[in-house]
N, C-alpha and C positions, 0 to 999 in steps of 0.2 A: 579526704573523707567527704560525707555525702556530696560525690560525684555529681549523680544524677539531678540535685538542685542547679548545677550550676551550667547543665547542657544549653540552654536557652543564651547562655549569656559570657560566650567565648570571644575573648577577644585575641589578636595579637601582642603575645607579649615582646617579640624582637625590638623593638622601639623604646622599652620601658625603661627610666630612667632613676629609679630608686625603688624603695618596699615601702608600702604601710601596715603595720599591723593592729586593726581597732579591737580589743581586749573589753568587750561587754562586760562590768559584775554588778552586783546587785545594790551596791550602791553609787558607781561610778563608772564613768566611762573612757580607758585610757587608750592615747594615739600614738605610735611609735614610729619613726621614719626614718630613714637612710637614705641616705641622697644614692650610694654607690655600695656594693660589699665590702666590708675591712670598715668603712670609715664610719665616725663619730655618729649618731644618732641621736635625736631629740626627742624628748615624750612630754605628751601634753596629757592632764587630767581633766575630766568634765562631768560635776557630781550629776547625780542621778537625785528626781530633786520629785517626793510622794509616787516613786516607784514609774515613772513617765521616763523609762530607757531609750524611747522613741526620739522623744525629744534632744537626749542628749548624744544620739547616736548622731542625729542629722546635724548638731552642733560641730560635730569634730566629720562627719563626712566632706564639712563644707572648707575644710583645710588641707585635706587630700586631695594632690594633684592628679588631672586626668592620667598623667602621663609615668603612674604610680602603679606598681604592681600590686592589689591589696589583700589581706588574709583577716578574717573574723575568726577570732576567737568565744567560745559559745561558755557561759558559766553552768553550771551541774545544774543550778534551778531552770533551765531550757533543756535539758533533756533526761535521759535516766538510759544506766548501763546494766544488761542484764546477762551473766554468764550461762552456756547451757552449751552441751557436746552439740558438736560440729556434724550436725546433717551426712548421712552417705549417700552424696546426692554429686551431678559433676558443680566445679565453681561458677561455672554459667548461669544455673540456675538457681543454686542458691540467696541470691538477693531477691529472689522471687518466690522462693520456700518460706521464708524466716518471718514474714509478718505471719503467718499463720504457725508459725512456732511459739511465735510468744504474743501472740493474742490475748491470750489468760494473762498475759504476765505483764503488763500494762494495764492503766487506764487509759489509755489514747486510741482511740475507736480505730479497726483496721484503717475505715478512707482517708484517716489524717496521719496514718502510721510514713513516716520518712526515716530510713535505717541503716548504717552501714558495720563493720564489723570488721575485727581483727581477729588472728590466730595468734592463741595463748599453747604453751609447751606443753605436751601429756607427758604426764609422769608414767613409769614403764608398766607396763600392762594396764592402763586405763584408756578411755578413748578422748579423742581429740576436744577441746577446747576452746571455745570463741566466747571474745569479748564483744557483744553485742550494745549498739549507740542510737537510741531511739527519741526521735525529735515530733515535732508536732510540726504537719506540713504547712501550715496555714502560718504558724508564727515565725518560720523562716520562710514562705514565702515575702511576707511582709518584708523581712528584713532585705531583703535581693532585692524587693522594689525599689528601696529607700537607695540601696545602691546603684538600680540601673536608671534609675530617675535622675543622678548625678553624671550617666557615663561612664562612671569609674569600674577599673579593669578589676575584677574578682577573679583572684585566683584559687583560694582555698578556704573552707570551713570549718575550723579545727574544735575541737574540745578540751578543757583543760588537763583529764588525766590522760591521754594519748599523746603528751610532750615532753617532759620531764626527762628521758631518754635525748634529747637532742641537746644538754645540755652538759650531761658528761662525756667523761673522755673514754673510748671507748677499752674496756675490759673483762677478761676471761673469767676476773672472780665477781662474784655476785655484790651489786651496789646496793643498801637500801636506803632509801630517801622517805623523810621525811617532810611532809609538807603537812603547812595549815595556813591558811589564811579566816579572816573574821567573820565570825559565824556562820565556816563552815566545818565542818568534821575532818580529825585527822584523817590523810590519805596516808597510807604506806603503798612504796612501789617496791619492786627486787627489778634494777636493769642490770643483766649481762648480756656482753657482747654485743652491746647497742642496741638488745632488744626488750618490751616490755615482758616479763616472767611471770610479775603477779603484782595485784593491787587489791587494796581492802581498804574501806573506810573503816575506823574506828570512831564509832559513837563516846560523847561522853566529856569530848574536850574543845566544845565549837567556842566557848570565851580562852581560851589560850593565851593568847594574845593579852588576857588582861589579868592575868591572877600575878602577886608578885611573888617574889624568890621565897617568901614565909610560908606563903599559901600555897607555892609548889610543892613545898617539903612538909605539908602535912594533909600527904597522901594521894594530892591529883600526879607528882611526880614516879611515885612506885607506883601506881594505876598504870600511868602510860611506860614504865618501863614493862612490867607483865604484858601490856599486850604487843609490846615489842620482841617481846622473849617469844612467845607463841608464836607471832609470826616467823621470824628466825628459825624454830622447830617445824613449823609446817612444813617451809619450803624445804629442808633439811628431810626430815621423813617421809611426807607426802610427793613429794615435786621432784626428789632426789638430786635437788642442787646444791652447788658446791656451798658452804657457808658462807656469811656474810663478815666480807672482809674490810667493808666500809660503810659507814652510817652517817649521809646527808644531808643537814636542816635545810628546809627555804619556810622562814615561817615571818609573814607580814600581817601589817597591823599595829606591829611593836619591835624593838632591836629585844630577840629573843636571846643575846650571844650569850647569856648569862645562863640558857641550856646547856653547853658545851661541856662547864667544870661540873656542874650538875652529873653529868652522862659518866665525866672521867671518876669523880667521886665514886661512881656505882657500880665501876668497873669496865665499864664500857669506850676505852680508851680508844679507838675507832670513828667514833665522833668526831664531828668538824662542819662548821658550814660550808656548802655547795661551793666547792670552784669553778669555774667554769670551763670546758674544752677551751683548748689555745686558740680555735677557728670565732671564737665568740670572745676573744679580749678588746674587741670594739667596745663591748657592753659593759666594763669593770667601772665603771666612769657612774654608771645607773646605777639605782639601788634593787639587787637584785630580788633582794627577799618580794621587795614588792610588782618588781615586772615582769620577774621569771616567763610566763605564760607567752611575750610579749616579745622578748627576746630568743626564749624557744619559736616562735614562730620565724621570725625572723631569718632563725641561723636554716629552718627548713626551706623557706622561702629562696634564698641563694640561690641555689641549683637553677631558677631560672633566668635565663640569661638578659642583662643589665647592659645598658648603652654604655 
């Protein structure tokens, strides 16, 4: 994802002799490391301390070795995702069409517009679909500064809801995951076949993390089951995907497992927290509700090859 930020500043990765991945959020700043694929990994925390991310990025940049293949991970407050049919235009040009497609649909003025985009499944006789990822040039310039001011080998720029797929196993029937972390909004995904299908934030439940088992059961918890029921039927009648034969928690902040018997209570027997694909049993050792992002990176990161 956004490529084109990072033409400037290609190195050789042959030589690389582990991963880092720096997990930006809005109160904190986490670092994840691997010496090698498969083995053990360390994650270091560094809060974010009256909103100065800067400061705590170059704190933990300054623990990444040069000799580290590196991935940023960007939190939803750094950019904004906007769905709309897929241009009949060839793929060449389209990263050159799309700021002027959703120009209106941002506040980020075309010259600072930085974009990249995914293809979401058309349901049958509708037209094509792209998940569109719009940043502000200027604030991830800064951030690439901070990185090449270090030396340090960039290799990718990811965002939190285009990972989540990298952390199951991969399957024919439709997965829906659950995620929330603190004060931000439910995400719901559907991944089949190790692709993303559909995602939606739901409004309504960014303190999650803090209500207890009393306060769930009167009424924030059959709120969040209805609009888990809708989404389930959307992709069911709109999307014409097979139903949802599994339902995923990753929800940090707080050990939420106490949603689980909640779900089976409701009928929702399906329910379970997030396991993780067998290529990613380095990471059971972490706590995943809260590094998922971190780890997803990671397990993508592999693919490049490691001393």
């Amino acid at each position: 994802m956004l490529a084109r930020v990072l033409q400037q500043i290609r190195f050789n990765h042959n030589s690389a002799t582990g991963i880092a991945v720096l997990h930006i959020r809005d109160h904190e700043v986490q670092l994840l490391m691997q010496q090698a694929a498969g083995k053990p990994a360390t994650v270091l925390v560094q809060p974010v301390n009256q909103g100065n991310w800067q400061l705590a990025l170059e704190n933990m940049l300054a623990k990444v070795s040069k000799s580290m293949v590196l991935t940023l991970i960007l939190p939803p407050s750094m950019y904004q995702i906007i769905q709309l049919e897929k241009p009949a235009i060839a793929e060449q040009e389209l990263l050159t069409a799309l700021p002027w497609q959703i120009k209106d649909l941002t506040e980020i003025a075309l010259e600072e517009l930085v974009l990249d985009y995914i293809d979401l499944p058309a349901a049958p006789g509708q037209a094509d679909k792209i998940n569109v990822v719009v940043c502000v040039k200027s604030q991830l310039q800064e951030l690439v500064a901070l990185v090449h001011r270090d030396k340090l080998n960039l290799q990718q720029i990811l965002i939190e809801e285009w990972l989540v797929h990298e952390l199951l196993e991969y399957a024919d029937h439709a997965a829906l995951v659950l995620m929330h972390q603190p004060n931000q909004e439910v995400l719901l995904q559907v991944i089949r076949q190790g692709q993303l299908q559909f995602s939606r934030r739901v409004r309504g439940f960014s303190k999650l993390h803090q209500y207890s088992e009393a306060e769930l059961q009167q009424g924030v918890f059959d709120n969040l089951l209805l609009e888990i029921q809708r989404s389930m039927d959307y992709i069911e009648s709109q999307l014409k995907l097979p139903p949802v034969r599994s339902i995923h928690l990753l929800c940090s902040g707080s050990d939420r497992t106490d949603l689980v018997p909640l779900f089976h209570q409701a009928g929702f027997s399906q329910v379970q927290a997030l396991q993780l694909r067998s290529e990613l049993q380095w990471a059971t050792a972490l706590d995943v509700n809260e590094f998922w992002p971190a780890i997803a990176a990671a397990g993508s990161a592999i693919g490049e090859p490691l001393a």
